[in-house]
N, C-alpha and C positions, 0 to 999 in steps of 0.2 A: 504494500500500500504506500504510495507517495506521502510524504510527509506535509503536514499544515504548515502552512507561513505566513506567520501573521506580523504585524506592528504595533505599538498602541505608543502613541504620544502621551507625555506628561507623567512616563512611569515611574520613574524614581519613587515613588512617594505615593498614599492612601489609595485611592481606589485602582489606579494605574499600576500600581505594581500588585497588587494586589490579583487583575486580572493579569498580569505577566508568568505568576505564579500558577493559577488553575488552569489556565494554556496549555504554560509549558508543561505542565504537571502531566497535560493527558497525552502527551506525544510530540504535542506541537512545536516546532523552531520558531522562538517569538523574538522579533527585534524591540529592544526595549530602548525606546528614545524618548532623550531627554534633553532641555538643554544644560542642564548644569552635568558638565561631563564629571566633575569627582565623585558625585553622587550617584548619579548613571553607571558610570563603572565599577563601582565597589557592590550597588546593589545587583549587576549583571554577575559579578564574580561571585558571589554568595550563593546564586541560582547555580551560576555551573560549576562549584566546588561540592555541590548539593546533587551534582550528576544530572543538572535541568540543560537544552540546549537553549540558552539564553544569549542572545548577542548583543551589546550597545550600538547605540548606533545616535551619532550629537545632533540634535533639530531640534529648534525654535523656532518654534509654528508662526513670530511675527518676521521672521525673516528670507525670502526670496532665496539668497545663498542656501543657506543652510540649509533649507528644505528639500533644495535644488542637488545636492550633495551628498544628502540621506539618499533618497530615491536613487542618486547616482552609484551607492554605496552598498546600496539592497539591491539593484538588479546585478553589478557586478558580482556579488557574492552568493548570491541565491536566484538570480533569475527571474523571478515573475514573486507577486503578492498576492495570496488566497483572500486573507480580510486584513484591513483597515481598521482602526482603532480609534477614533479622533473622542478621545479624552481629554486633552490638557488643556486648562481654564485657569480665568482668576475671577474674583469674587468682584474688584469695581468697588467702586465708592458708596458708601450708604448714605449719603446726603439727600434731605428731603427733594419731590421732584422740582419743588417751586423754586428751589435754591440752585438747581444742577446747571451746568453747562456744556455745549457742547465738546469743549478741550477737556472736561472734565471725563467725560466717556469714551474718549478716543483710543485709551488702552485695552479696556477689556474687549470694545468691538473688536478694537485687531485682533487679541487673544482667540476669542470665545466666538466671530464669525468669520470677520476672515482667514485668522485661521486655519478653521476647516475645509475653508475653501482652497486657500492655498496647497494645503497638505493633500487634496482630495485630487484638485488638479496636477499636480507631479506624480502621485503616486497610479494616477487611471492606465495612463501604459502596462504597470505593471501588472496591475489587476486584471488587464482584459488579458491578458498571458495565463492568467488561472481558468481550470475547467468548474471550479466550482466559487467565484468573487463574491466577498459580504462587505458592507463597509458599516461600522456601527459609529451613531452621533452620541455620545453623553451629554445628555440635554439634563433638564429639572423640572420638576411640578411644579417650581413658581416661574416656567415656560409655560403652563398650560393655565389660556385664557380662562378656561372653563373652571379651572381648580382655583386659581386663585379668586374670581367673581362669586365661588360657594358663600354662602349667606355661616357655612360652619367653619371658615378661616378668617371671619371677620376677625380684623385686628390681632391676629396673631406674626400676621410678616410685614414689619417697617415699609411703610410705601418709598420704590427706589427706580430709578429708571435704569442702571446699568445691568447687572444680573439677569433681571428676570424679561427686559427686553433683549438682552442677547439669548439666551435660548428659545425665546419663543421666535426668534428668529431662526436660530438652529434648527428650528421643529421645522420652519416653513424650506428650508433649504433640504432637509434631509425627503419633502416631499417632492421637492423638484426634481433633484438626483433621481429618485426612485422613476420619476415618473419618464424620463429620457434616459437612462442606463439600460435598456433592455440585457435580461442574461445575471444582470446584478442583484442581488439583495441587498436594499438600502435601509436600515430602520434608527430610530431614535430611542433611546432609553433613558427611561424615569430611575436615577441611581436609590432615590428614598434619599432619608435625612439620616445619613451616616455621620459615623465620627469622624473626620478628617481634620487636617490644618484650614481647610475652607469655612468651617464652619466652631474653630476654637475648637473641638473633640464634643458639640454639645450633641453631636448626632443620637440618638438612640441606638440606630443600629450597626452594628459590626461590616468592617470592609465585605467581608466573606460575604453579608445581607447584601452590602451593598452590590458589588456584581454579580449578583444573581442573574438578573436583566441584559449586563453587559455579556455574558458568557451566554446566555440563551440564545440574543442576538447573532455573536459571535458563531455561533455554533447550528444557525438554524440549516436544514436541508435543503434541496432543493424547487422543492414542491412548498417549503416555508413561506412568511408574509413579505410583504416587503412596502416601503410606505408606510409604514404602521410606527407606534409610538408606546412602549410597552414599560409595565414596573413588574416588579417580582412574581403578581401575580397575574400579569397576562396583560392585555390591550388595556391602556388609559387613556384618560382624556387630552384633545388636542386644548 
């Protein structure tokens, strides 16, 4: 059986290495990119002193280069990418909306949409070199129009414009993709309110909880959904 090859941006750290681990754990050859390379490399070394096939590979998802270099780096070494990972984010400013500006949101957009688009576009050659391509988005429920408007999360999440309009942007990009990728599986996942550096450890739930979704995504067949936007327990709201 050929082996899986997969990527996941942003994995040094919580929910990203986290899927690096149950990948690599089932078989899979995962490139684990990051941009902070000492971090990157010690957590890749840990996986393969652990007997895991784990590779580093340096990308910052706001950078053209670097992005451009990875993909250069993965197809010379491995040839083609089965799935996609587009994890790595940042949290943005909490400042009320009435107060925000537009310089003020300029970083997380790059992080959190462009981004995945940059990554999405260098990485597609390699993907359509796969007999069986997935690409997974790490979106959020305060992405989902629907969840955050519930009359049962009144007042519970600070009104922000950075975060939660870049994944609900996410959401809408990862429906485009799907919808002009023929051959591809495209979907978005809802991580839950995990413990991470993203959210101070206030999560409730355990990395492991946390990509539940992301591996399910990561892992779907070929007769699986695609366009769809799922949390641990199946399809949620856009």
């Amino acid at each position: 059986m050929t082996q899986t090859i997969a990527l996941v941006t942003g994995a040094n750290k919580g929910l990203g290495l986290e899927t690096v681990r149950r990948l690599a754990g089932s078989g899979w050859q995962v490139y684990l990119a990051a941009r902070d390379t000492a971090r990157g490399e010690a957590a890749a070394g840990e996986f393969t002193a652990a007997g895991l096939d784990v590779r580093f590979v340096a990308l910052d998802v706001t950078s053209d280069d670097s992005v451009a270099a990875a993909a250069d780096a993965v197809k010379a070494e491995a040839g083609r990418l089965d799935v996609l990972i587009n994890n790595a984010g940042i949290g943005g400013p909490r400042t009320a909306p009435g107060y925000t500006r537009p310089d003020d949101l300029r970083e997380v957009f790059e992080t959190n949409v462009f981004g995945p688009i940059r990554v999405t576009s260098a990485f597609l050659p390699l993907l359509r070199l796969s007999g069986h391509p997935r690409i997974v988005m790490v979106s959020s429920g305060v992405g989902s129009i629907a969840t955050i408007t519930d009359p049962k999360w009144a007042g519970l999440l600070p009104p922000a414009l950075g975060y939660p309009s870049t994944k609900a942007a996410l959401n809408m990009l990862t429906v485009m993709y799907a919808s002009e990728l023929d051959g591809m599986k495209v979907n978005a996942v809802d991580p839950g309110y995990t413990a991470t550096d993203l959210n101070g450890h206030s999560g409730f739930q355990t990395v492991t909880e946390g990509t539940d979704a992301v591996v399910a995504m990561a892992t779907v067949d070929r007769d699986g959904p695609t366009g769809g936007f799922f949390d641990r327990t199946g399809t949620t709201s856009w």
